[in-house]
C-alpha positions as a Python dict, from the first residue, in 0.01 Angstrom:
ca = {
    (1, 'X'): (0, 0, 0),
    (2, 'X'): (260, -263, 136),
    (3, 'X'): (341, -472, -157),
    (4, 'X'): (449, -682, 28),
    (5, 'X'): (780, -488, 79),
    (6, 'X'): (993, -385, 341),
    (7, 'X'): (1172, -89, 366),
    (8, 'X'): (1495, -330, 410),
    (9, 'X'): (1402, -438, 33),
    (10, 'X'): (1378, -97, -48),
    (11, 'X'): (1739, -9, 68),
    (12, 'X'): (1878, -336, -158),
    (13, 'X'): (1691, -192, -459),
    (14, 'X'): (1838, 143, -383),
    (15, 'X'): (2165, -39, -356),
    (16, 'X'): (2113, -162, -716),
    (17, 'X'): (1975, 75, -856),
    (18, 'X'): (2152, 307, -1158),
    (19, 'X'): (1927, 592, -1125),
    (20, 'X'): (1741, 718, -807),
    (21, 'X'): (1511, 1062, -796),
    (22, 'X'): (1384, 1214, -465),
    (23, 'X'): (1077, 1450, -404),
    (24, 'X'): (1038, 1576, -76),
    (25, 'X'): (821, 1864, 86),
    (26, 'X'): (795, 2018, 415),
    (27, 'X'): (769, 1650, 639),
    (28, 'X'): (1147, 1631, 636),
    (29, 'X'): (1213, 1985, 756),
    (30, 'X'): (919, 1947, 1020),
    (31, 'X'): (1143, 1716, 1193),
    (32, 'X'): (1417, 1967, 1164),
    (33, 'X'): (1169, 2236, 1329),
    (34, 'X'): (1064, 2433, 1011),
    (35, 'X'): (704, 2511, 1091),
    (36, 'X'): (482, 2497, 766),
    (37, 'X'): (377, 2858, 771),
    (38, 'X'): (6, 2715, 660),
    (39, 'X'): (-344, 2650, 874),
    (40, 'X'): (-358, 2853, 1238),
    (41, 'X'): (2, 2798, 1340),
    (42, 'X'): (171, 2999, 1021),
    (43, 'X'): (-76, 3339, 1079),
    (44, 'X'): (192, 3644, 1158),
    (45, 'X'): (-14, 3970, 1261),
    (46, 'X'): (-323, 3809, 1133),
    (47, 'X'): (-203, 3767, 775),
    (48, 'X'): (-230, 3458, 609),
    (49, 'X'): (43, 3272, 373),
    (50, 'X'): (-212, 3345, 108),
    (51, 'X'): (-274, 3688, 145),
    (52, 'X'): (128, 3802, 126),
    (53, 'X'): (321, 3560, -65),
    (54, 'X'): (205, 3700, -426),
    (55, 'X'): (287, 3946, -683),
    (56, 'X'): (-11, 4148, -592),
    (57, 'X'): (91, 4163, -230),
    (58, 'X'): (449, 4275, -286),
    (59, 'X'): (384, 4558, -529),
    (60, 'X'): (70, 4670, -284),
    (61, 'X'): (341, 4683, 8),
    (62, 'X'): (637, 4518, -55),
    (63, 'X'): (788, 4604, 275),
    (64, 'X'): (508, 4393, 438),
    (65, 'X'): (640, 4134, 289),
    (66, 'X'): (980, 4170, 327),
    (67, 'X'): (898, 4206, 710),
    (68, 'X'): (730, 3843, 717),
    (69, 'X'): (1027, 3725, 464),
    (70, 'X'): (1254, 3823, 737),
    (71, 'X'): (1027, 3658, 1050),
    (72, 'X'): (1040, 3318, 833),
    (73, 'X'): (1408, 3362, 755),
    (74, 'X'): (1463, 3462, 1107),
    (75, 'X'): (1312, 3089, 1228),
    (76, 'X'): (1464, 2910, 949),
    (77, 'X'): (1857, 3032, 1069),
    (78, 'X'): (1790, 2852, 1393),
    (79, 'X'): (1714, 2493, 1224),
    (80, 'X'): (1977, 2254, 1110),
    (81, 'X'): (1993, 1964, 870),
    (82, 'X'): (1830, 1634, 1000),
    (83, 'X'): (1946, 1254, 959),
    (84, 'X'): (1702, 1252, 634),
    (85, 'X'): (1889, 1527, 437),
    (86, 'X'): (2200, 1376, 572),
    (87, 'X'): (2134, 1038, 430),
    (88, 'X'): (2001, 1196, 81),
    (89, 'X'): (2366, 1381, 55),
    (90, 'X'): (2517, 974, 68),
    (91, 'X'): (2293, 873, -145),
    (92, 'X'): (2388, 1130, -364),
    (93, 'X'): (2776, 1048, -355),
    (94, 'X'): (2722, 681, -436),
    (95, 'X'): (2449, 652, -719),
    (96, 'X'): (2517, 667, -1050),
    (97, 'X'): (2220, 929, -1151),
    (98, 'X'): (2104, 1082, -858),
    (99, 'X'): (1817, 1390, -887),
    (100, 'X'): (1641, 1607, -556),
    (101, 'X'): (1348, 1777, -597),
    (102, 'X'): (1255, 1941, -315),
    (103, 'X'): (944, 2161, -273),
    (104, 'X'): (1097, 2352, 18),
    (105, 'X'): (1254, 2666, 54),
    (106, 'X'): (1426, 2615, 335),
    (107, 'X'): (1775, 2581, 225),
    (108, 'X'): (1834, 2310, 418),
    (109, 'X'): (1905, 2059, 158),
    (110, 'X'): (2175, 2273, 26),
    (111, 'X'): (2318, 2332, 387),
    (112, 'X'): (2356, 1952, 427),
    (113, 'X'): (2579, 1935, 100),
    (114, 'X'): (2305, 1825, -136),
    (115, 'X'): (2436, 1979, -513),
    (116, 'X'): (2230, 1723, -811),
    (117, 'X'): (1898, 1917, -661),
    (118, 'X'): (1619, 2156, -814),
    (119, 'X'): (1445, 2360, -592),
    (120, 'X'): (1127, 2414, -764),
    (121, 'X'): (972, 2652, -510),
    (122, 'X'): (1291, 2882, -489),
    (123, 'X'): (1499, 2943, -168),
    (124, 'X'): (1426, 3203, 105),
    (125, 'X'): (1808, 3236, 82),
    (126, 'X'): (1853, 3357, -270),
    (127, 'X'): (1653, 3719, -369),
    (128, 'X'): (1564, 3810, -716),
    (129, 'X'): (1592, 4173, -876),
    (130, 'X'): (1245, 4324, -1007),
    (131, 'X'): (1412, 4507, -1264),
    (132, 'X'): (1719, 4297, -1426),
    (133, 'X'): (1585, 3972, -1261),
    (134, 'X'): (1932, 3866, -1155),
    (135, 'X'): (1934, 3604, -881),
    (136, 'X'): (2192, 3628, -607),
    (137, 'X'): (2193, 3475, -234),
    (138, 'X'): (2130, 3676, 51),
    (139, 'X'): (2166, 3572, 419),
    (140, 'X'): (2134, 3938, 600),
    (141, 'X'): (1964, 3903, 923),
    (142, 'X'): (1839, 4114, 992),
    (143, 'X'): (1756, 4235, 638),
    (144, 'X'): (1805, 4566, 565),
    (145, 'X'): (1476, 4745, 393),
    (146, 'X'): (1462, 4815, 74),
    (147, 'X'): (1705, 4582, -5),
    (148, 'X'): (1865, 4691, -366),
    (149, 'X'): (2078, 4517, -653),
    (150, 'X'): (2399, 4563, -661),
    (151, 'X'): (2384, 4603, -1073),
    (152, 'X'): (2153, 4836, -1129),
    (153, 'X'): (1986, 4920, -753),
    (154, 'X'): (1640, 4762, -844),
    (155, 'X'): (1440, 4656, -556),
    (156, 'X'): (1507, 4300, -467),
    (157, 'X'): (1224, 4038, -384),
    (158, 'X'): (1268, 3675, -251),
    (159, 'X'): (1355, 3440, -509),
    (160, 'X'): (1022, 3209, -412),
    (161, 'X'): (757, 3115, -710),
    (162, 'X'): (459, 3298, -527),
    (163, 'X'): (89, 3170, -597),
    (164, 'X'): (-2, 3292, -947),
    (165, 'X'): (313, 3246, -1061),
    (166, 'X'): (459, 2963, -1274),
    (167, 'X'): (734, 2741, -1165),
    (168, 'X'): (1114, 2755, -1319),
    (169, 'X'): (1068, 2616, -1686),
    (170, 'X'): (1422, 2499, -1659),
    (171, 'X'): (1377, 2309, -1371),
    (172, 'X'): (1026, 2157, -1450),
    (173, 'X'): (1246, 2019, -1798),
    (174, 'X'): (1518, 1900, -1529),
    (175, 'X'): (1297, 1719, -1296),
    (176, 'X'): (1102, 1532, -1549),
    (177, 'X'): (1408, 1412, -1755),
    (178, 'X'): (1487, 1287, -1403),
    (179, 'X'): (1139, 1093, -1308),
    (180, 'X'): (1131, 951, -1670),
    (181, 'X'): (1440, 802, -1674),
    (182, 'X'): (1514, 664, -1290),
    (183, 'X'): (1471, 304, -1146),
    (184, 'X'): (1338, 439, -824),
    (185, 'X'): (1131, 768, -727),
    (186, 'X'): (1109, 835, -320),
    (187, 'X'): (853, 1063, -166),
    (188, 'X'): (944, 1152, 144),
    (189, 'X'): (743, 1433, 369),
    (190, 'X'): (480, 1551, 119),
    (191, 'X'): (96, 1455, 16),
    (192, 'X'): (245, 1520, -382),
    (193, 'X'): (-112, 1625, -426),
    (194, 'X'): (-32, 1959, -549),
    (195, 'X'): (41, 2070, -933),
    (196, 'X'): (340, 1975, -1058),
    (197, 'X'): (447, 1721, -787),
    (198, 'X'): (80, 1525, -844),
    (199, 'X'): (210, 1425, -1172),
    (200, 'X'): (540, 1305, -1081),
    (201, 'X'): (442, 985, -901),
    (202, 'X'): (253, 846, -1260),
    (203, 'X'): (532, 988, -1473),
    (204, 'X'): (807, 787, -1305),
    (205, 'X'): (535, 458, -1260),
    (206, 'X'): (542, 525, -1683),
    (207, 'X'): (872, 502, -1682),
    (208, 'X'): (831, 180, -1473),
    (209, 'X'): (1052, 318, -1173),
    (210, 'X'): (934, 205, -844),
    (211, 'X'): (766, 466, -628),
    (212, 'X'): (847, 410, -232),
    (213, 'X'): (628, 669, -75),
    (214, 'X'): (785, 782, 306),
    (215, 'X'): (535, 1005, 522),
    (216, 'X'): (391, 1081, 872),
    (217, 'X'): (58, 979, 720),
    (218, 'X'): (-65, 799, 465),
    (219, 'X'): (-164, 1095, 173),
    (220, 'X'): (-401, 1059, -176),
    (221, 'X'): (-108, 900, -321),
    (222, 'X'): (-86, 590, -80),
    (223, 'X'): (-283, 345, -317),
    (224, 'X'): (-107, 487, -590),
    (225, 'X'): (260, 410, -517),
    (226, 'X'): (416, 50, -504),
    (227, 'X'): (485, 71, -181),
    (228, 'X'): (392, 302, 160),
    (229, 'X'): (550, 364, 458),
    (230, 'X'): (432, 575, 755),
    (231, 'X'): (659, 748, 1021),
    (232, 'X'): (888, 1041, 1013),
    (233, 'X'): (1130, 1114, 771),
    (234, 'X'): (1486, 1142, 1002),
    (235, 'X'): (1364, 791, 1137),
    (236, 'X'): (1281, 630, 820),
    (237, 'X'): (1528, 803, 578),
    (238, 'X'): (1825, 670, 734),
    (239, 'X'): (1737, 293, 714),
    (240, 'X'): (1766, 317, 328),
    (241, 'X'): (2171, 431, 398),
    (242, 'X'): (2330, 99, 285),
    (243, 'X'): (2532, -23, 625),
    (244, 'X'): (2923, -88, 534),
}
């Protein structure tokens, strides 16, 4: 859907606007090289996502895991920021109310200086303890198994919201009190078909933001937005950066 808009108009609206919130998914680190780790392409020693990033897997053989944890984390060191999270950083630093959500976790956000941002996946770069649950970063490459707390010398897991699990309560609250209240939502690199992010979309429409959707492909959500715009995210991104 077009609206009749360009993404020129969408850059003057972002220019105006008090309050802009930002989903994004795993289109804007594609163009930074993150593969998806999904369909043929993500299989490591004939595993599947699926069958390794739960809480079944891990306590069936949680140094399986940890050795795919450190393949992925192994790739992921190698990729840098693109022009896309480098435009959402100055975006950041010159609106008002300004709120990331990012399904990824990547890290890469972070790396590029993003701070107003919930990561509502977790981070490969952050590990969580199994017995007091306290969350610290990690970047040891390679990382050392069993890697321990340094509290109480529980076995650490990645800090990721595995399937089965429930996402951060904290930063469901967060995002929402962000789609409610801004004048503009962006999705940028994801279908947004998935639970939570499906609902996001019609929550900020309620709170009659306008929804600019930015994505190799058009995606279920295409009719849905106000306005649609296909192409990759470090190309399109970049020409919402109000030129000074």
């Amino acid at each position: 859907m077009s609206n009749g808009m360009t993404i020129l108009d969408v850059r003057d609206r972002i220019a105006m606007a008090r309050s802009v919130t930002v989903l994004t998914g795993a289109g804007i680190s594609a163009d930074s090289g993150v593969p998806t780790f999904r369909g043929p392409e993500g299989l490591w020693k004939n595993f599947r996502p699926e069958e390794l990033a739960s809480p079944e897997a891990f306590a069936r053989d949680p140094k399986l895991v940890w050795e795919w944890y450190n393949w992925r984390r192994e790739l992921v060191a190698t990729k840098h920021p693109n022009a896309a999270h480098e435009t959402l950083v100055e975006l950041e630093q010159r609106i008002e109310h300004f709120w990331l959500i990012t399904q990824n976790v990547d890290g890469l956000h972070a790396l590029a200086g993003s701070q107003r941002l919930s990561e509502i996946h977790g981070n490969i770069w952050k590990v969580r303890c199994t017995q007091c649950n306290r969350i610290s970063s990690n970047r040891d490459l390679p990382l050392v198994y069993p890697p321990t707390c340094t509290d109480c010398s529980g076995l650490l897991r990645p800090h990721i919201v595995w399937f089965g699990e429930s996402l951060d309560q904290e930063d469901l609250n967060r995002s929402y009190q962000a789609l409610r209240t801004c004048d503009i939502l962006l999705i940028i690199g994801t279908s947004g078909v998935v639970y939570p992010a499906a609902s996001f979309a019609p929550v900020a429409k309620d709170g009659g933001a306008l929804v600019v959707e930015l994505n190799l492909d058009p995606t279920p959500n295409s009719s849905l937005v106000d306005v649609s715009f296909q192409g990759r995210a470090k190309d399109l991104v970049p020409l919402l950066r109000q030129v000074t």
